[in-house]
N, C-alpha and C positions, 0 to 999 in steps of 0.2 A: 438433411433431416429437418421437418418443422414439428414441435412440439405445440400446440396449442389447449389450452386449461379453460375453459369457463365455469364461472361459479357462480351457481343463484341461490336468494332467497325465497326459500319456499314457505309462507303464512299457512299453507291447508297443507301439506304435501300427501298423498297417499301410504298407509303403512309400510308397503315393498319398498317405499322409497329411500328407508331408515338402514336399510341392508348396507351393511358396509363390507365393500371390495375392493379386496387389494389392487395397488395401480403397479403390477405386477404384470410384465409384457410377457405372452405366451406366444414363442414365435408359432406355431402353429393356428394363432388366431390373425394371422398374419396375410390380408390379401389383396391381392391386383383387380377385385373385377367389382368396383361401383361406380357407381354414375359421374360422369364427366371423365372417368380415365379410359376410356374407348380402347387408345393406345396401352393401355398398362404398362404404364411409364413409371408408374410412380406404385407404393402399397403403404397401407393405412394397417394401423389399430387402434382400437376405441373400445371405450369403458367410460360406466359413469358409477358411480357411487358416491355416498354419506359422508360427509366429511365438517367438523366442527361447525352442526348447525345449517349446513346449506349444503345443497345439490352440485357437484362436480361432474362435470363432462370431460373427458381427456381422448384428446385426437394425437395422434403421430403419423406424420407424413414421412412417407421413408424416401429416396430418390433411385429408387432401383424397384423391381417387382419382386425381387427376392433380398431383402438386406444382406448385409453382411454381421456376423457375429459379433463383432465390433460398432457397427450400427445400433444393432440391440438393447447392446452393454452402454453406449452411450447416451441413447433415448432412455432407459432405465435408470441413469446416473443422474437425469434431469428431474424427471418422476419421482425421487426419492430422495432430492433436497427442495423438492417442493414445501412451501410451509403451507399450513390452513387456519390459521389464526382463528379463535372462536367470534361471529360474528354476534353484537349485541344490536338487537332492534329497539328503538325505543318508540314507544308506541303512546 
C-alpha cells in the first residue's frame, strides 16, 4: 500500500473548491483500470478536498486489483491521523 497526500496553496481557488470531503475510503470507489496499470496489478483511490486553508489531493495505491478488508482499514488508519495544520501566508 502507498498512501500519498499533496497539499497546495490556493491564492484564487474556485468556490467548489472550499467543499470539504471526507478522506473516507469507499471501497467501491475502488479501481484497477487507469493509465499506466495496463496489467491491473495494482488499484487506486483518490479524493481531493478542503482542508485548513489549502487544497488536499490523497492517492492510495493498493498492491492487488481488489484489496483486502484489512488493506482498507489500514489505508484508512493512515488517512485519519493525518494532521492539516492551518496554513498562514504571509503576504
Amino acid at each position: 500500500m502507498l498512501v500519498h497526500i499533496t497539499r497546495a496553496w490556493e491564492p484564487s481557488p474556485p468556490r467548489w473548491i472550499h467543499r470539504r470531503r471526507p478522506l473516507v475510503i469507499d471501497r467501491h470507489a475502488i479501481f484497477a483500470n487507469f493509465e499506466g496499470n495496463a496489467a491491473a496489478r495494482v488499484s487506486l483511490w483518490s479524493t481531493s478536498t478542503w482542508r485548513a486553508g489549502s487544497y488536499v489531493t490523497a492517492w492510495v495505491f493498493f498492491g492487488a486489483p481488489q484489496p483486502t478488508r484489512g488493506d482498507v482499514e489500514r489505508a484508512q488508519a493512515v488517512l485519519d491521523t493525518t494532521l492539516f495544520p492551518m496554513w498562514h501566508v504571509n503576504r
